[in-house]
TORKOL-4160 file (C-alpha; in steps of 0.2 Angstrom, whole numbers, padded with zeros to 4 digits, m for minus):
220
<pt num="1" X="0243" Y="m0586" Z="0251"/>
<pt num="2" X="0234" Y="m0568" Z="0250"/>
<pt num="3" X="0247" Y="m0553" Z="0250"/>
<pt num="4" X="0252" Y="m0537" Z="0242"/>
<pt num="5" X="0267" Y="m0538" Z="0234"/>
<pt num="6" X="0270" Y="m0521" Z="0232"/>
<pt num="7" X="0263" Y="m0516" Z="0253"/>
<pt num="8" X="0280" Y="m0510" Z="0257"/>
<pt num="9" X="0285" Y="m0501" Z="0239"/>
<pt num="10" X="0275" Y="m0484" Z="0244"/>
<pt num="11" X="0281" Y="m0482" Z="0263"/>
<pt num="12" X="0298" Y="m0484" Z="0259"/>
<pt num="13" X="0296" Y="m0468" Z="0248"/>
<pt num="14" X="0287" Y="m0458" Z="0258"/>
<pt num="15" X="0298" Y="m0460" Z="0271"/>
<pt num="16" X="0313" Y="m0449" Z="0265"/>
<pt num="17" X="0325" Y="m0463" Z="0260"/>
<pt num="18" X="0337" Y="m0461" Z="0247"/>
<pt num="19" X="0330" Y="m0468" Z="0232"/>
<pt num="20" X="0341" Y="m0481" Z="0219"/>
<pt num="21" X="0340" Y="m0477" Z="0203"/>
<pt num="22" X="0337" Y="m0496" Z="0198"/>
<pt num="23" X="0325" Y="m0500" Z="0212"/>
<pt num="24" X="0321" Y="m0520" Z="0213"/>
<pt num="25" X="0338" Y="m0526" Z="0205"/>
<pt num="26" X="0346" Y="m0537" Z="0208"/>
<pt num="27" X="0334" Y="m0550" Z="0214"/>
<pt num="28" X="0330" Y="m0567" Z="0216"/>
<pt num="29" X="0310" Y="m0574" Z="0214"/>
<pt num="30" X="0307" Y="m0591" Z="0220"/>
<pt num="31" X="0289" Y="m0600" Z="0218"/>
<pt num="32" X="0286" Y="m0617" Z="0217"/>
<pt num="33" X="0301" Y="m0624" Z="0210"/>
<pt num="34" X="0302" Y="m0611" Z="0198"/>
<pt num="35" X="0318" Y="m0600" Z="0202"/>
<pt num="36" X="0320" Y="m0582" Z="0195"/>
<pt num="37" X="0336" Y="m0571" Z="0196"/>
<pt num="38" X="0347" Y="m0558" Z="0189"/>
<pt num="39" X="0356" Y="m0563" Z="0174"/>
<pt num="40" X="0375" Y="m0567" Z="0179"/>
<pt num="41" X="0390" Y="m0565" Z="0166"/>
<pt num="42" X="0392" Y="m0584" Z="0172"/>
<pt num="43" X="0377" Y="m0589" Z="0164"/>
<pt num="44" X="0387" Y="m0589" Z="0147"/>
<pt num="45" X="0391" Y="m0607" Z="0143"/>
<pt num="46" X="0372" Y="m0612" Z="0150"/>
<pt num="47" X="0366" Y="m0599" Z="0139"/>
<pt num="48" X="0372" Y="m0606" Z="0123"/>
<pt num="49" X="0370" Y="m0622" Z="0126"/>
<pt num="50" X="0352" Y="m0621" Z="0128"/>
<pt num="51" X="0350" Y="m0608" Z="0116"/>
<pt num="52" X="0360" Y="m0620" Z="0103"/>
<pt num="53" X="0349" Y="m0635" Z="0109"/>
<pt num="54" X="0333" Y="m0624" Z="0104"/>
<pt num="55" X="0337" Y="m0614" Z="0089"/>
<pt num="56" X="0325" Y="m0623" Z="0077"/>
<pt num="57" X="0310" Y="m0618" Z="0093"/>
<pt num="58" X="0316" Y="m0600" Z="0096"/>
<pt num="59" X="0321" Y="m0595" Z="0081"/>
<pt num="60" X="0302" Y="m0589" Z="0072"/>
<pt num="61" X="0301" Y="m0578" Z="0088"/>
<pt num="62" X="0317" Y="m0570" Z="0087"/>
<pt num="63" X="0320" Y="m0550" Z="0087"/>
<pt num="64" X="0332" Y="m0548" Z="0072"/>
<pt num="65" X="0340" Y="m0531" Z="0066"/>
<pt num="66" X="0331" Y="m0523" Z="0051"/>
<pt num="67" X="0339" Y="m0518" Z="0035"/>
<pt num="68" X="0349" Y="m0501" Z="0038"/>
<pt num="69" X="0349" Y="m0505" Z="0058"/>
<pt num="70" X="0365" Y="m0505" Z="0068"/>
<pt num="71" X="0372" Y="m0524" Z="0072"/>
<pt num="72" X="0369" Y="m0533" Z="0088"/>
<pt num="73" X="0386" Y="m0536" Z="0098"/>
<pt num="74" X="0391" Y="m0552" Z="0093"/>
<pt num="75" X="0394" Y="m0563" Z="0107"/>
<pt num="76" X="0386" Y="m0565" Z="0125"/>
<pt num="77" X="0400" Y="m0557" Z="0134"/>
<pt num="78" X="0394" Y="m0540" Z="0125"/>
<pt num="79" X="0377" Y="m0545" Z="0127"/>
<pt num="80" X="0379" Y="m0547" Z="0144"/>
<pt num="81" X="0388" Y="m0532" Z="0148"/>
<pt num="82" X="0376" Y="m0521" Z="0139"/>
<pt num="83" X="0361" Y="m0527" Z="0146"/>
<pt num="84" X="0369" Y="m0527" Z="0165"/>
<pt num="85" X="0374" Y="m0510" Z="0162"/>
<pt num="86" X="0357" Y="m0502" Z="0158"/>
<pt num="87" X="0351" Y="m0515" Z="0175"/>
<pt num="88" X="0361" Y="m0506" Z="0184"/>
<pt num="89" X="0351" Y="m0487" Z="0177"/>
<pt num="90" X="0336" Y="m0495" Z="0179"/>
<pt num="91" X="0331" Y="m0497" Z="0162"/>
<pt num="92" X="0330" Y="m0514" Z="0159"/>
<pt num="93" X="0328" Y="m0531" Z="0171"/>
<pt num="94" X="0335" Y="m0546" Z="0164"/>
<pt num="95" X="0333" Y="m0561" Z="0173"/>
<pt num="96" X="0335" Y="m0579" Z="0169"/>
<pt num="97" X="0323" Y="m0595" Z="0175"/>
<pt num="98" X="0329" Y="m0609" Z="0182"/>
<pt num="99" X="0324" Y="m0625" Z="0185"/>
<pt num="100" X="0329" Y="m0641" Z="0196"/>
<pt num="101" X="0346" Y="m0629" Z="0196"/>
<pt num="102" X="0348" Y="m0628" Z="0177"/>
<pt num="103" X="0347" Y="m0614" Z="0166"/>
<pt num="104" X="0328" Y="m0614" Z="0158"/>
<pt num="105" X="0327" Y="m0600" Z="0148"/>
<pt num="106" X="0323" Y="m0577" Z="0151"/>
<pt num="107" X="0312" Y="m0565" Z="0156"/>
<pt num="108" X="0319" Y="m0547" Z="0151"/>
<pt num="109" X="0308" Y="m0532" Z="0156"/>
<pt num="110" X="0316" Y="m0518" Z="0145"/>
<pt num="111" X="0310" Y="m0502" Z="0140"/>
<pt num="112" X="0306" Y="m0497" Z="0158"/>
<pt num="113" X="0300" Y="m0479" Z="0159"/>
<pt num="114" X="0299" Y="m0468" Z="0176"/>
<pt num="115" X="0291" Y="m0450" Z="0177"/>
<pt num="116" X="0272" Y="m0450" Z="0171"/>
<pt num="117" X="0276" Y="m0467" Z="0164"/>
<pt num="118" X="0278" Y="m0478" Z="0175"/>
<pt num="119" X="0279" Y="m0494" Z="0163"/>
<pt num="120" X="0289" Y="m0507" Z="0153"/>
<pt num="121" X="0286" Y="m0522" Z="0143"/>
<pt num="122" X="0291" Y="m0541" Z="0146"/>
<pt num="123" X="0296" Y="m0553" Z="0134"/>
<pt num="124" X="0301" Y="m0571" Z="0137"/>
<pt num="125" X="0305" Y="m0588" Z="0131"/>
<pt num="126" X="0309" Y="m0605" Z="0138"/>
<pt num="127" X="0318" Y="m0621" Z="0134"/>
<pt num="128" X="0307" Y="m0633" Z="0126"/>
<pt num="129" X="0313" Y="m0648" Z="0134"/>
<pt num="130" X="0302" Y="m0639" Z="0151"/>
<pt num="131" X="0287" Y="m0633" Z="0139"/>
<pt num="132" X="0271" Y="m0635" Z="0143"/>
<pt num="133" X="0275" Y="m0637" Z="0163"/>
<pt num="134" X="0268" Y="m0621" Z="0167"/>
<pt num="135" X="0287" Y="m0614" Z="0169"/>
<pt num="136" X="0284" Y="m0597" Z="0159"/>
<pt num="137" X="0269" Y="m0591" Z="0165"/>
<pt num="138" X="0276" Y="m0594" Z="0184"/>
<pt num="139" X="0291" Y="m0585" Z="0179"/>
<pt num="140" X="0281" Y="m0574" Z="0171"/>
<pt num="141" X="0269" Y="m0568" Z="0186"/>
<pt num="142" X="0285" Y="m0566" Z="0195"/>
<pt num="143" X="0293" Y="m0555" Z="0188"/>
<pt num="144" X="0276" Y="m0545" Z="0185"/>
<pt num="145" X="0273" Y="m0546" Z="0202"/>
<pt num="146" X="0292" Y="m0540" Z="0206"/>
<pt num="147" X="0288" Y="m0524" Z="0193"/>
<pt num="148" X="0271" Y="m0518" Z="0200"/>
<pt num="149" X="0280" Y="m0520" Z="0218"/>
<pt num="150" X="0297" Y="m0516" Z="0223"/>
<pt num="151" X="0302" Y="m0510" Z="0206"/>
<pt num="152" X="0289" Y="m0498" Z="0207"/>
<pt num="153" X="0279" Y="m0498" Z="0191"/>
<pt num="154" X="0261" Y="m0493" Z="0188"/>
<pt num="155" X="0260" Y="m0504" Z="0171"/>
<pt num="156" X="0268" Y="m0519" Z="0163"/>
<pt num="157" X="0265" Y="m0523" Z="0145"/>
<pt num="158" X="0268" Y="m0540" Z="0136"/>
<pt num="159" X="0266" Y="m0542" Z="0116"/>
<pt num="160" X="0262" Y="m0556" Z="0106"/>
<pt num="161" X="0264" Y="m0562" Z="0088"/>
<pt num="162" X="0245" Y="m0568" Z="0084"/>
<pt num="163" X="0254" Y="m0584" Z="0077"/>
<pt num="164" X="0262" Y="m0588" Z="0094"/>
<pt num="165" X="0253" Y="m0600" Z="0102"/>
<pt num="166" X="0264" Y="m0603" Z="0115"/>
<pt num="167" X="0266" Y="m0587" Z="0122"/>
<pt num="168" X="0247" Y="m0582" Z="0121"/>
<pt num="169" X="0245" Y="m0597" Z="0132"/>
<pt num="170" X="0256" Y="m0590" Z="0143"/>
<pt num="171" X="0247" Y="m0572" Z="0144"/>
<pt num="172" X="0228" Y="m0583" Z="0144"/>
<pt num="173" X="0234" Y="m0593" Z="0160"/>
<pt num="174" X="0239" Y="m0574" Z="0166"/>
<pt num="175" X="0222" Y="m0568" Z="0164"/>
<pt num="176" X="0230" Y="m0555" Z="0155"/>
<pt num="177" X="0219" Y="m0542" Z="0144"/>
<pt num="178" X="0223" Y="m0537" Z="0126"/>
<pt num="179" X="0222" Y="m0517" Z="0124"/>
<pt num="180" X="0229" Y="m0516" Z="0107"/>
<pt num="181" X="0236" Y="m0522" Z="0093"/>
<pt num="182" X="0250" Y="m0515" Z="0083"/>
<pt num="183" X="0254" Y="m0519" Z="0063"/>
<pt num="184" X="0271" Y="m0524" Z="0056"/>
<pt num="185" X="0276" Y="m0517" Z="0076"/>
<pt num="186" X="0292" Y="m0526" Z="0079"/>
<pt num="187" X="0307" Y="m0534" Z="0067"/>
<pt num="188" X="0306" Y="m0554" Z="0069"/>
<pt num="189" X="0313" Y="m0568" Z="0060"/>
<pt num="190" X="0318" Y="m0557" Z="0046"/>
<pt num="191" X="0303" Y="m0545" Z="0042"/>
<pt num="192" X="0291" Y="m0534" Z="0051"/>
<pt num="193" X="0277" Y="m0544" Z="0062"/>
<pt num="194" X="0261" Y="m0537" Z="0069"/>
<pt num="195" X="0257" Y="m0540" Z="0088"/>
<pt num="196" X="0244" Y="m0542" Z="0098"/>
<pt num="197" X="0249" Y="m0531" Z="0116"/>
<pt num="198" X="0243" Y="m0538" Z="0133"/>
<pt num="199" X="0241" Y="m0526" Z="0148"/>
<pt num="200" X="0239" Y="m0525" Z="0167"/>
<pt num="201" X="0239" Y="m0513" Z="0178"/>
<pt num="202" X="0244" Y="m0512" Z="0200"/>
<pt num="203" X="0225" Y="m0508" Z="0202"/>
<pt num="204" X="0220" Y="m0523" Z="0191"/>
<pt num="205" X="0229" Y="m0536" Z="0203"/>
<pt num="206" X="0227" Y="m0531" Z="0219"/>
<pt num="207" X="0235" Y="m0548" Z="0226"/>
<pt num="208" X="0246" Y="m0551" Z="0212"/>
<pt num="209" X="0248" Y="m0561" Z="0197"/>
<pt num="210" X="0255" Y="m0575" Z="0204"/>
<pt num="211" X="0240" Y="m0577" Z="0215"/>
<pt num="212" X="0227" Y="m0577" Z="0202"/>
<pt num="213" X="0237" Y="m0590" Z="0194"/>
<pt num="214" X="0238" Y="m0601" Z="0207"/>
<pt num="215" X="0218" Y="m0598" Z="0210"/>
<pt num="216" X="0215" Y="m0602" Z="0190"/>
<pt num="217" X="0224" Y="m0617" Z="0191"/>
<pt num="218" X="0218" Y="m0623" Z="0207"/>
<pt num="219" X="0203" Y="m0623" Z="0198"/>
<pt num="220" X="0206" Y="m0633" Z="0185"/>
């Protein structure tokens, strides 16, 4: 299937219309059994049960809070709340992946940044029990996809521990390039870890990630 997915994101601003200051959310992204959509408040006892079931998995990946920084609420509910609240400025997208109709893990773009920007930065992770299925980087090229389209950004960054196998998979399969790489750049799993940062651009992808995916594999 050959398409823009960001062929309507232009006229519609051209056109006058009022424009919302969280363009693209809420949304639902469907593609090949892989199901992406807003994060609900409902998702709480899902959330915990899988995050419980893959804490051992998750865990050397995890953003934690620096010494001297200010605490993370403490339950989902606040979580939740928080994040839903800035979805609703337009400064974060957090969305969950499901599959077969069962919570499979998050995508989160956050740090989304208008004026001369025009960029944010995805992270993501996914229940081992569906590793290795090709789950994240289809949710992954969804949601890029969603970003450089109706969202209506130029850029989208995703960044890497260089020990992370798994997710540098996911932004191989992408065909994502690597435009950087930052030292002790974010606070994970207890100290401060170096990352590798992948880029792309709406003039890069033309027909979307999603289709150079599908091409890659079809190839394979």
């Amino acid at each position: 299937m050959c398409w823009s997915p960001w062929s309507g994101t232009r006229s519609s601003r051209s056109s006058g219309a009022t424009i919302s200051p969280a363009p693209g959310w809420p949304a639902r992204l469907e593609s090949q059994g892989v199901v992406v959509r807003s994060l609900r408040r409902s998702d709480a006892e899902d959330w915990q049960a899988v995050r419980a079931r893959n804490q051992d998995w998750l865990a050397p990946w995890d953003a934690t809070v620096p010494p001297g920084g200010a605490p993370r609420p403490a339950s989902y509910g606040l979580v939740t709340r928080a994040l839903l609240r800035q979805a609703k400025r337009g400064h974060t997208l957090p969305f969950v992946i499901e599959v077969d109709g069962r919570f499979a893990g998050q995508v989160t773009v956050s740090n989304v940044a208008r004026g001369s920007a025009q960029w944010g930065s995805i992270g993501y992770w996914v229940d081992a029990a569906v590793a290795g299925r090709g789950i994240a980087p289809r949710a992954v090229a969804l949601v890029i996809d969603h970003c450089l389209g109706p969202v209506g950004l130029h850029r989208v960054e995703i960044c890497v521990r260089p020990e992370n196998t798994n997710s540098l998979r996911v932004v191989e399969k992408l065909g994502l390039e690597q435009v950087g790489y930052a030292p002790r750049f974010l606070h994970i799993n207890g100290d401060w870890r170096d990352h590798r940062i992948f880029a792309v651009t709406r003039e890069e992808v033309p027909y979307g990630i999603e289709q150079r995916l599908s091409t890659h594999q079809s190839h394979q």
